[in-house]
C-alpha positions as CSV (number, residue, x, y, z in Angstrom):
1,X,12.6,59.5,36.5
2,X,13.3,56.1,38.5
3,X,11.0,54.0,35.9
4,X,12.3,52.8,32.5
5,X,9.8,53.5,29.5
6,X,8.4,50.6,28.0
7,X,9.8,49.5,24.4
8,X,7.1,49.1,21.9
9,X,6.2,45.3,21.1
10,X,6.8,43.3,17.4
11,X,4.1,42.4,15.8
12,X,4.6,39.5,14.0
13,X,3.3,39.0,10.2
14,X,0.2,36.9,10.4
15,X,1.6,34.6,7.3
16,X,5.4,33.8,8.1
17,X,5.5,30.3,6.3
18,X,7.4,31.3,3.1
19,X,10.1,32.6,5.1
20,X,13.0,30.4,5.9
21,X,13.5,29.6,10.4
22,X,16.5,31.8,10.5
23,X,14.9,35.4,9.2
24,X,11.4,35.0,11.3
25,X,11.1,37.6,13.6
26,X,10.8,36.5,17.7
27,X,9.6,38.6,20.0
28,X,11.9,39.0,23.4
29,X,10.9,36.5,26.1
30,X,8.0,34.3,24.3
31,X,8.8,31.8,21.6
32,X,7.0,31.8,18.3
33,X,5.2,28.3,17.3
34,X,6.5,27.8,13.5
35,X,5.4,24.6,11.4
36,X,8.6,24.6,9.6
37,X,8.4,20.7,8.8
38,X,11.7,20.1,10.1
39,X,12.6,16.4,11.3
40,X,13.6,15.6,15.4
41,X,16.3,14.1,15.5
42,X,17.4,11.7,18.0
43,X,20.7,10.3,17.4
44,X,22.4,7.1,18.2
45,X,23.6,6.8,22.1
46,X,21.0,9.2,23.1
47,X,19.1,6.5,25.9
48,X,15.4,7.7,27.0
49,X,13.0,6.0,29.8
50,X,9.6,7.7,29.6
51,X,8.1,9.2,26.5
52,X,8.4,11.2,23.6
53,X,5.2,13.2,21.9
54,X,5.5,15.3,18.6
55,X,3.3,16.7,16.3
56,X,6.1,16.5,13.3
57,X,8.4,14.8,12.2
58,X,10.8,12.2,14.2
59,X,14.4,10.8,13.5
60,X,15.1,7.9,15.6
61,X,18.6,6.2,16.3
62,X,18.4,6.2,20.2
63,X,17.0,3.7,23.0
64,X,13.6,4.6,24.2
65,X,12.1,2.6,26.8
66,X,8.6,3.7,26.8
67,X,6.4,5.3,24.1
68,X,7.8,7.4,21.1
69,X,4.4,9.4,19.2
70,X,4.8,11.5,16.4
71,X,2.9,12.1,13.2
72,X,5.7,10.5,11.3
73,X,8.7,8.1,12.8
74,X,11.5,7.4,11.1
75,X,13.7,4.5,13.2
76,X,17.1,4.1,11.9
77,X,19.3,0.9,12.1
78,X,20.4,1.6,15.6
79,X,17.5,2.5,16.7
80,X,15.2,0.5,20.0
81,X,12.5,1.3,21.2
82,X,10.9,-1.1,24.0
83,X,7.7,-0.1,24.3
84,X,5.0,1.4,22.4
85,X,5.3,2.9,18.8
86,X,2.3,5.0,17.8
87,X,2.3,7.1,14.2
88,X,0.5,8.1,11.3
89,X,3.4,7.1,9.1
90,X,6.2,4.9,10.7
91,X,9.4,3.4,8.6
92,X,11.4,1.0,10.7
93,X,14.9,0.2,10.1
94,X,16.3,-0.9,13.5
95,X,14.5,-2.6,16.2
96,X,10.9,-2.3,18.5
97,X,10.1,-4.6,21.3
98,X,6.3,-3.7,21.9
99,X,3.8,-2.6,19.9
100,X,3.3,-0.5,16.8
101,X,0.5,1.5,15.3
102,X,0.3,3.3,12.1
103,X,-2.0,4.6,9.3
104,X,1.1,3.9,6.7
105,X,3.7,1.0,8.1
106,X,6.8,0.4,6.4
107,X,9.0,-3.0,7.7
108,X,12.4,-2.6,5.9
109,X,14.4,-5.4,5.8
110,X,17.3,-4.5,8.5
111,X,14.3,-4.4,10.7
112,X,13.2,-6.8,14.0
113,X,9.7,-6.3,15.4
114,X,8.9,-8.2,18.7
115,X,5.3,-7.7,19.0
116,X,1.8,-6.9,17.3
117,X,1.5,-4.1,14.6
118,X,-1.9,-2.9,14.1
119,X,-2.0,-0.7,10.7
120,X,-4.0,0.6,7.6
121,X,-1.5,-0.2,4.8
122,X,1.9,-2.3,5.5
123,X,4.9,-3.0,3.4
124,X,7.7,-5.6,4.7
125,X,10.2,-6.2,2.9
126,X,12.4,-9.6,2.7
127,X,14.9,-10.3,5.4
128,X,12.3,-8.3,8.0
129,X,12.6,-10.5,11.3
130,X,8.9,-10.3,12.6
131,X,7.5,-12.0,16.2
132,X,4.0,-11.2,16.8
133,X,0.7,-10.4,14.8
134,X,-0.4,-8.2,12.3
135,X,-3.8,-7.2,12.3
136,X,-5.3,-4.4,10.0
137,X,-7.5,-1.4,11.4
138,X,-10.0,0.3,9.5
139,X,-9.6,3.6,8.6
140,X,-10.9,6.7,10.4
């Protein structure tokens, strides 16, 4: 009489991949952890002090002052980061006063590194302003 009955839960489809973000089913007060490989983006004027972790995918036009992480980094022509760059796969466009670690490292030549890279495999290409060392790592 006084107490509501309870509404039955959603059980969500154990293989949701091949549907598109929009259409997957959430149920009411939990989030659902999707790998939809979808890119963070951080855009220019966006200023951070402390870090940034993510398992995917990152977009970076900001200032970070502090360590950025992800799988993959992607820092565009307006992006700084002073501090620490740590990925599996990192393109730089703008600028990183620290270090940087990669698997896959990627200098383009709008870019300006002020310290050491440690990486696997590196590509710099002409016009790259570059201030520190490179030293290789061996693979895992």
């Amino acid at each position: 009489m006084f107490f509501k009955k309870p509404k039955p839960k959603k059980i969500l489809p154990e293989n949701t991949s091949h549907v598109p973000l929009s259409s997957k089913p959430q149920a009411k007060g939990r989030n659902v952890d999707v790998d939809t490989g979808e890119i963070s983006d951080i855009s220019h004027g966006l200023d951070i002090t402390g870090s940034i972790v993510s398992k995917g995918k990152v977009r970076f036009n900001g200032t970070v002052k502090g360590t950025l992480e992800a799988e993959s980094i992607y820092v565009g022509e307006d992006g700084f980061v002073d501090g620490k760059v740590i990925a599996t796969e990192a393109v730089i466009l703008g600028r990183i006063k620290g270090s940087l670690k990669g698997k896959k490292v990627r200098l383009a030549a709008t870019s300006r590194i002020e310290g050491d890279t440690f990486h696997e495999v590196i590509a710099i290409e002409d016009g790259a302003i570059y201030e520190g060392s490179i030293k290789r790592i061996k693979p895992d």
